[in-house]
N, C-alpha and C positions, 0 to 999 in steps of 0.2 A: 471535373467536378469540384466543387465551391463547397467545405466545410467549415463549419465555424464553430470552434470549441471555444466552452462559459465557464470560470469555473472560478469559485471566489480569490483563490490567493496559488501563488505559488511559493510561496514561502520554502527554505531547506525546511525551516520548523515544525513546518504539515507533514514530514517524512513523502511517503511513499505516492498520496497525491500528486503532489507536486514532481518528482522523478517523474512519474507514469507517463504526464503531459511531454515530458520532452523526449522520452520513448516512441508515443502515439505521434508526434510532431515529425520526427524521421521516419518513421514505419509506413506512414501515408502517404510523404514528399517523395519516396523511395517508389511509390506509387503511380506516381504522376498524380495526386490530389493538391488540391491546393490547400492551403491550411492556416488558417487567420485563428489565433488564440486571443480572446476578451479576457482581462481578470480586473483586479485591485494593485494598490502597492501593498496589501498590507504584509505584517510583516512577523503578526502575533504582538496579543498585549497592547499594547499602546504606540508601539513601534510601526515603523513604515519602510519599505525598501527605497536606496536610492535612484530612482528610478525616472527616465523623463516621461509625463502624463500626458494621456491626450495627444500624443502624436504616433503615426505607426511609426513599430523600430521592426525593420525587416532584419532577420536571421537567416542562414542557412536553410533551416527547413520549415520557418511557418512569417508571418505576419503579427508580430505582436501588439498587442495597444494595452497597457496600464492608464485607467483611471485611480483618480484617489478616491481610496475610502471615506466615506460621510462619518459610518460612526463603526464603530469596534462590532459591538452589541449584533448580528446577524450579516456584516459587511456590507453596507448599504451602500451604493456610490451613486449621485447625482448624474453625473459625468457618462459612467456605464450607461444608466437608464434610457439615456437624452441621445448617446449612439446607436443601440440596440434596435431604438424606435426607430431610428431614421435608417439603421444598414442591414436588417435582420434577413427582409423581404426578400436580398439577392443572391442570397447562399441556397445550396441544392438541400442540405442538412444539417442540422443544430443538434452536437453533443454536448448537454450541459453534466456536469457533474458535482454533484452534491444536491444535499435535500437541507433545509430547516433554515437558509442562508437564500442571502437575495440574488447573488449572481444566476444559480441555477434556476430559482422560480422564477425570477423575472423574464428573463432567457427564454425559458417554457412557454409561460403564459403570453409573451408573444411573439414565439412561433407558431403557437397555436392560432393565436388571432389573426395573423398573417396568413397563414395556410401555409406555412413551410413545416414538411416532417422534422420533428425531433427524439434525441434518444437521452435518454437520463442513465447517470449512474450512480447509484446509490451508495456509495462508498462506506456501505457497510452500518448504512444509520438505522436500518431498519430492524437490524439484530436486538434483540431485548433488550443486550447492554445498549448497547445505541439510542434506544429508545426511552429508557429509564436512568439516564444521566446528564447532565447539564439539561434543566428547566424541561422536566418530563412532563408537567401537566400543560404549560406552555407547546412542546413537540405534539402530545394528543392532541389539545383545541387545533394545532397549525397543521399537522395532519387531515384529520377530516373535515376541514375547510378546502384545504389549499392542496396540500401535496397529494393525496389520494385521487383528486380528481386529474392532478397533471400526469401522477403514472398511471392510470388507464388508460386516458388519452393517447400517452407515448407512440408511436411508433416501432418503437425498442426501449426497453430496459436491459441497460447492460449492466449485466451479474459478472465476477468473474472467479465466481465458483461457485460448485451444483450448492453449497452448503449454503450461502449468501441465497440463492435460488429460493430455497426451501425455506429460509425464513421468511422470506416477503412470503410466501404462498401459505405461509404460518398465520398470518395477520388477515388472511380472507379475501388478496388485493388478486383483482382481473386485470393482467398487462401479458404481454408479448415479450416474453423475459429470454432471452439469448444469454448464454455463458459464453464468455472470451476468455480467458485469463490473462492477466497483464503479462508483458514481456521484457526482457533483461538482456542487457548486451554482451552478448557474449564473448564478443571479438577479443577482448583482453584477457581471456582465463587463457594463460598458455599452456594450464595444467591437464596433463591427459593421464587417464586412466586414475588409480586411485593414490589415496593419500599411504604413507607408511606411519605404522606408530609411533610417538615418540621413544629413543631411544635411550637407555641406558637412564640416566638421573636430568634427562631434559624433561622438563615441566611440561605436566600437560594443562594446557590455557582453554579454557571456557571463553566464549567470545559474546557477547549480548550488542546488537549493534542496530539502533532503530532510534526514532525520536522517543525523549525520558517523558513519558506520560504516565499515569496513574493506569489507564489502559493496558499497559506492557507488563504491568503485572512484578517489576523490578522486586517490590517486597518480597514476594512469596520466591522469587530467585536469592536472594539475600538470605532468606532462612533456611531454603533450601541448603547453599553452602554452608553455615553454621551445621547444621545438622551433619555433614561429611567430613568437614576439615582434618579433623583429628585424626583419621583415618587416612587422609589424602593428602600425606606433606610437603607434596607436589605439587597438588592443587591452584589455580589461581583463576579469577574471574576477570575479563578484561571489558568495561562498560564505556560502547562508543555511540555519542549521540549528544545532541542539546534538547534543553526544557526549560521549563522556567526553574530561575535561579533559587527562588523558594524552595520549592519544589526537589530539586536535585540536592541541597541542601539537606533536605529530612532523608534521602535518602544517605547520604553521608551519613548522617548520623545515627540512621538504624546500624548500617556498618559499624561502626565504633561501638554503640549497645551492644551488636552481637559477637564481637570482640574478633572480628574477621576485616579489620581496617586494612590490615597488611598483606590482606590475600587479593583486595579488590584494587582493581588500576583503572580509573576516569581518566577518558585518550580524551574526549570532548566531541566536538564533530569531524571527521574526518572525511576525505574526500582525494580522487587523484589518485596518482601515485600512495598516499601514506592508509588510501583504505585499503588498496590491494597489499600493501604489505603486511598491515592490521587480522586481513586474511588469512594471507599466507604463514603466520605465526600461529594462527589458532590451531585447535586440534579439535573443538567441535563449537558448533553453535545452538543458542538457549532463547528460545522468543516463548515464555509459558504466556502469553498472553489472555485476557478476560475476554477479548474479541477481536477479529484478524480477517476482512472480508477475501483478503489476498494474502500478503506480508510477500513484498518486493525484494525486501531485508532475506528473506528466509531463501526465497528462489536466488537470487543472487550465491546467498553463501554453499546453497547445493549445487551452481556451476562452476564452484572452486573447490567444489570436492569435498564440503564440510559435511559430515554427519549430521542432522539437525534433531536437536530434541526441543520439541515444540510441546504445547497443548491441545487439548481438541479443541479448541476455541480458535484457532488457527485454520482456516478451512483448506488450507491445503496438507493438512494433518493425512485426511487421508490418503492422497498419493504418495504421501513418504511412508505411509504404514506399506503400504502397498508394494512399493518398489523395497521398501528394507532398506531406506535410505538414513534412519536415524531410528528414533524413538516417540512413542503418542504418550503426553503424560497429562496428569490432571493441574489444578492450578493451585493446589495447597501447597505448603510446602513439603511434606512427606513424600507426595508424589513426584515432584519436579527431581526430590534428592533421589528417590531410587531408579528417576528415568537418566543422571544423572552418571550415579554406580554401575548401572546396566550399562552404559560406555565404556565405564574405566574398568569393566571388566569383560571385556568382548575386545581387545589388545587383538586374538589371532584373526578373529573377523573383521577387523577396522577397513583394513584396503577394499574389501569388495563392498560393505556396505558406504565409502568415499565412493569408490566408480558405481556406485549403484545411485549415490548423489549426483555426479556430472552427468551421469545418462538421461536421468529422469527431466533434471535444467533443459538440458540442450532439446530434449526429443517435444516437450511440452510447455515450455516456457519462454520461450526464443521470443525477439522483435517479431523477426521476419513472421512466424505462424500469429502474434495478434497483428501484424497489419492487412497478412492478408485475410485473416476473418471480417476487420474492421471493414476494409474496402469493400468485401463481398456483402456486408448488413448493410452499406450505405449502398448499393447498389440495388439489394432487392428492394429498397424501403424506396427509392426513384421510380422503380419498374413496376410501374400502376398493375395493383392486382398480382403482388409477386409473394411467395410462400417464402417467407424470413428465413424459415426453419432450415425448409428444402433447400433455401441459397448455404445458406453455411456448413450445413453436410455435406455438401459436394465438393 
């Protein structure tokens, strides 16, 4: 089988997009799929990745081809367009991912003219926040023109969580919506069973580790810890990630306003070796986020055993409430501080709600369980006349 994933950028800078594709890339080669990834160079902002264009660079586990981007503004690329038309027709299934951007609707709109099935992922635009940020009345006219009709049409929309699910069915939209949930390599957590508390006068380290967006919600964690400090002379917050330098800037200096400069430590982006150790130094992790159609970030830090105190904006909020893996908090900062406290004062429960973290990773979150969902949709969506649903329950 012949799959061709679309999807505008891979950038580190896009966070968890970008991983997920080179997740989806093993998980399917592992399959015996074959797997040709389309994108851009871009790179975010005005920037571009070093990258050679226009020619395949075969990898390990897929076929890659970067075009250059035409223009910032929706990633438009000449190049893409002018391949797409000419190689679309030969692939068994087209996953494109993202909405409001040209890789994916172009990609869509012809497959569909080709008669080739396709599956979209909405990577979470569709959630309110999503929908009412960056150029909202713009996203409504481009919705019900263009995007609405492409996910009905779909073959599949892949959700990858019931939560992500429920909002598109919020909006009124008719499509064949299948839940996967992305998957996370597990092979390098060597940590087994759970974490112990820290001991004696060693610091307990808050960990936040995700691309620095306005999305993530960083302020309302920021005042959150002002609101504890003083009580927690232990205390510290460790923030790993890139964003724009503007950007990460105001955030510095909400820090310094709230007089908690010395509790916060900027690692930057990290990766390798120095994010596992980044890891393995924390003692819980904090993604209150405003909107989270997945958070790769968050699964990752529950298969190393991290307690996670998230948001409900976080859709996988509810499997941690559920497993008692962490904490559900709101996005104010009141709420993030007393989901917060509620850690540093659960010392005797720590270990089992850690291995209630690793369990929950490993059992629901794996590569392996999204490739073989993946292979089984691209399967049923082949097999003329085949029940989507029925194939992946089984």
């Amino acid at each position: 089988m012949k799959v061709l994933h679309v999807i505008p950028s891979v950038s580190r800078r896009d966070g968890g997009p970008s991983r997920a594709i080179l997740d989806m890339e093993r998980a399917l080669t592992d399959r015996g799929i074959e797997v040709t990834t389309v994108t851009t160079n871009d790179d975010g902002g005005d920037r571009t990745l070093p990258v050679r264009c226009g020619k395949a660079i075969v990898t390990q586990n897929a076929t890659r081809w970067y075009f250059p981007r035409t223009t910032a503004f929706f990633k438009t690329s000449a190049g893409m367009a002018g391949w797409l038309k000419e190689n679309i027709a030969s692939f068994d299934v087209v996953h494109a991912h993202g909405l409001f951007s040209f890789a994916p609707v172009a990609s869509a709109g012809l497959a569909r003219h080709a008669g080739v099935p396709y599956v979209l992922r909405p990577l979470g635009v569709l959630a309110p926040y999503g929908m009412t940020r960056h150029h909202p009345l713009l996203k409504k006219v481009s919705f019900a023109l263009i995007e609405r009709r492409l996910i009905e049409a779909a073959s599949a929309i892949h959700f990858t969580s019931h939560a992500e699910l429920e909002e598109a069915r919020a909006l009124g939209l008719k499509c064949r919506g299948v839940v996967i949930p992305l998957g996370i390599d597990t092979r390098a957590c060597a940590r087994r069973g759970g974490r112990k508390w820290p001991i004696g006068l060693s610091p307990v380290k808050l960990l936040s580790l995700s691309r620095i967006d306005p999305k993530k919600n960083l302020e309302g964690l920021l005042r959150a810890l002002a609101l504890i400090v003083s009580k927690r002379p232990g205390l510290t917050l460790s923030i790993a990630g890139c964003g724009e330098p503007e950007y990460v800037a105001t955030l510095r200096s909400l820090a310094c306003s709230l007089e908690i400069a010395d509790r916060v430590d900027w690692l930057g982006h990290v990766e390798g070796a120095k994010k596992a150790e980044v890891l393995a130094a924390a003692t819980a992790f904090v993604l209150p986020s405003h909107s989270e159609n997945f958070g790769v970030a968050v699964a990752e830090a529950l298969a190393d055993g991290l307690p996670c105190i998230v948001s409900r904006a976080v859709a996988i909020s509810r499997d941690i409430a559920a497993a008692r893996a962490g904490f559900v908090v709101g996005t104010d900062a009141a709420s993030i501080a007393e989901g917060i406290e509620r850690m540093l004062d659960n010392a005797a429960g720590y270990p089992v709600m850690s291995a209630a973290a690793r369990t929950l990773a490993l059992n629901s979150f794996s590569v392996a369980t999204m490739g073989e969902r993946l292979a089984a949709l691209y399967a049923a969506i082949r097999a003329s006349g085949a029940d989507i649903a029925a194939a992946l329950a089984s």
